[in-house]
Residue, then its C-alpha position, 0 to 999 in steps of 0.5 A: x634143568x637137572x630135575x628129578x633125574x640131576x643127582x641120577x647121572x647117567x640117567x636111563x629113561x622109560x617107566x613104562x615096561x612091558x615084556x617076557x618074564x626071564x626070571x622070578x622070585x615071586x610064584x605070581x609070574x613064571x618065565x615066558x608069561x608077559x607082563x607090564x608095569x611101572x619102572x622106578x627110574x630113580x632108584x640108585x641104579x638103573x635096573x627098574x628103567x625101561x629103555x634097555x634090554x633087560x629091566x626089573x619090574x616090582x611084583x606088587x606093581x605089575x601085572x600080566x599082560x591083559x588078554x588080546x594086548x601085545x606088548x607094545x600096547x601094554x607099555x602105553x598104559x602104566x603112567x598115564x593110567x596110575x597118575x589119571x586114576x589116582x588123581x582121580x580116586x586117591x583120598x590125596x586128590x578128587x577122593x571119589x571112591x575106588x571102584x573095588x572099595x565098599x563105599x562104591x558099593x553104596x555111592x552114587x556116582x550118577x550125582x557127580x559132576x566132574x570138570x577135565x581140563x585138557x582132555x586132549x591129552x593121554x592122561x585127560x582121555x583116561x580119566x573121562x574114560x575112568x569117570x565114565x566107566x565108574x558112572x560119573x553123571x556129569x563129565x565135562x571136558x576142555x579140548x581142541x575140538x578136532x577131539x571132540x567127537x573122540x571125546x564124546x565117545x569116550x564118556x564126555x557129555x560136553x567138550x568146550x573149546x579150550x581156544x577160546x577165551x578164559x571168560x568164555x570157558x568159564x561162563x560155558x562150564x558154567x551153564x552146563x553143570x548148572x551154575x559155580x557153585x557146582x563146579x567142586x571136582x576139577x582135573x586139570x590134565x595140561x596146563x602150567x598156569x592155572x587161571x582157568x580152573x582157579x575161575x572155575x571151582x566154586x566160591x562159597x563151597x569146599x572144591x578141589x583141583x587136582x594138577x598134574x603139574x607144580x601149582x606154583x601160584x595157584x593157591x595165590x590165584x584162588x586167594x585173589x579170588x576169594x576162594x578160600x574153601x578151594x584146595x589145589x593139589x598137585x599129583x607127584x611122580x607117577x609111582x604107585x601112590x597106593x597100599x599093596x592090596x589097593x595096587x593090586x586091585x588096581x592092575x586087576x581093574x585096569x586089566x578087565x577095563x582095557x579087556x573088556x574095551x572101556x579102556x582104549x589103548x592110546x595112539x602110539x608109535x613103535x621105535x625099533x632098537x635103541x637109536x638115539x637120534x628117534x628117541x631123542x626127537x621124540x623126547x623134543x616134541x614133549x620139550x617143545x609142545x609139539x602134538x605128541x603120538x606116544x613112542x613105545x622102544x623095542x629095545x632089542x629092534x624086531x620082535 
């Protein structure tokens, strides 16, 4: 379809990148030390894309590899974690307070109620562990319940299944978090329509959905049913959405969080070298729906 990447031909891939610093104008890095960051895959050219052998990462969004962490599980964390934090934590979305800002300081987390849809998914697992770490009193998720233990043990405090019907849902999210009016913060991690959120958040009081997708007609939807205190926001590319200080702060956090095991490296498969014919299969089963186990490249083969 040409989008994002359409005026960017020929297009390298991969914005994720981890690996061994060869050279570095900033004194935070020396050469041998390894480190992961976000890449910028579309600037004019090509040399802040992962899927090559060399690659330039941003000192103000990268950071060491955290202790006890090769590589490869490094390179799974930079997108999945800046989009599900900051749709989390960033005043643009969900708005609760960073984890390092002086609000947190004196904010009660314990209070919150937080609806997940599709948590299923890397960036639906992330957040219900970031709302757990931050102490978030009320996560309830939407899932395949071949998750639902996994879930639970991330943070969630009650997994819904997503196959049943919209009515049910709503009615189960309901009658957990103590009734519509308490639905005010929900993440909607999946899906490309939004019914289901739409029926969720509250009527009478001022909520939030944060998508990780266009909304499209989701500000329709909520008009239609009479919700007019309701905003829909959608998170853009995954870039850094913050200030330097915050970035900063952020890789600091991310990096105690998977150091110290609140944060789980996600499931991930290693592709050695760059073959066209594995990259290309795996890029299909994200076209196609298909369950995904996220491919991480080594793009000179074997370490």
């Amino acid at each position: 379809m040409g989008l994002f990447i359409g005026d960017h031909l020929p297009f390298i891939l991969g914005s994720n990148i981890a690996g061994t610093v060869i050279k570095s104008t900033s004194p935070k890095y020396t050469p041998g030390q390894h480190i992961y960051g976000q890449g910028l895959p579309l600037q004019a050219v090509p040399n802040y894309s992962g899927l090559q052998e060399y690659a330039l990462l941003l000192v103000s969004n990268s950071s060491p590899v955290p202790e006890g962490l090769s590589d490869e599980e490094a390179a799974t964390l930079p997108i999945n974690t800046s989009t599900s934090f900051a749709a989390l934590f960033h005043a643009k979305w969900l708005a609760y307070p960073t984890p390092w800002s002086s609000e947190a300081k004196s904010f009660d987390y314990s209070k919150e109620k937080l609806v997940i849809i599709g948590a299923g998914t890397n960036c639906g697992r992330l957040a219900v562990q970031f709302a757990k770490s931050v102490g978030i009193g009320l996560i309830v998720v939407t899932a395949s319940l071949s998750n639902k233990e996994e879930l639970l043990e991330l943070g969630a405090a009650h997994v819904i299944d997503r196959h049943l019907p919209e009515s049910e849902v709503t009615a189960q999210v309901w009658e957990v978090l103590g009734g519509q009016e308490e639905v005010v913060k929900v993440l909607d991690c999946a899906n490309w329509t939004f019914e289901v959120a739409t029926s969720l958040v509250a009527k009478d009081r001022e909520s939030f959905i944060a998508t990780l997708h266009q909304v499209r007609a989701g500000p329709e939807l909520l008009a239609q049913k009479g919700k007019s205190k309701s905003q829909m926001k959608v998170l853009g590319v995954a870039v850094n959405n913050w200030g330097d200080e915050d970035t900063e702060e952020f890789w600091k956090w991310l990096g105690k969080e998977v150091t110290e095991g609140r944060v789980k490296i996600p499931k991930f498969r290693i592709v050695e070298g760059l073959d066209a014919e594995k990259i290309n299969e795996a890029l299909d089963s994200y076209r196609d729906g298909s369950p995904v186990v996220q491919a991480v490249v080594r793009p000179g083969g074997k370490a």
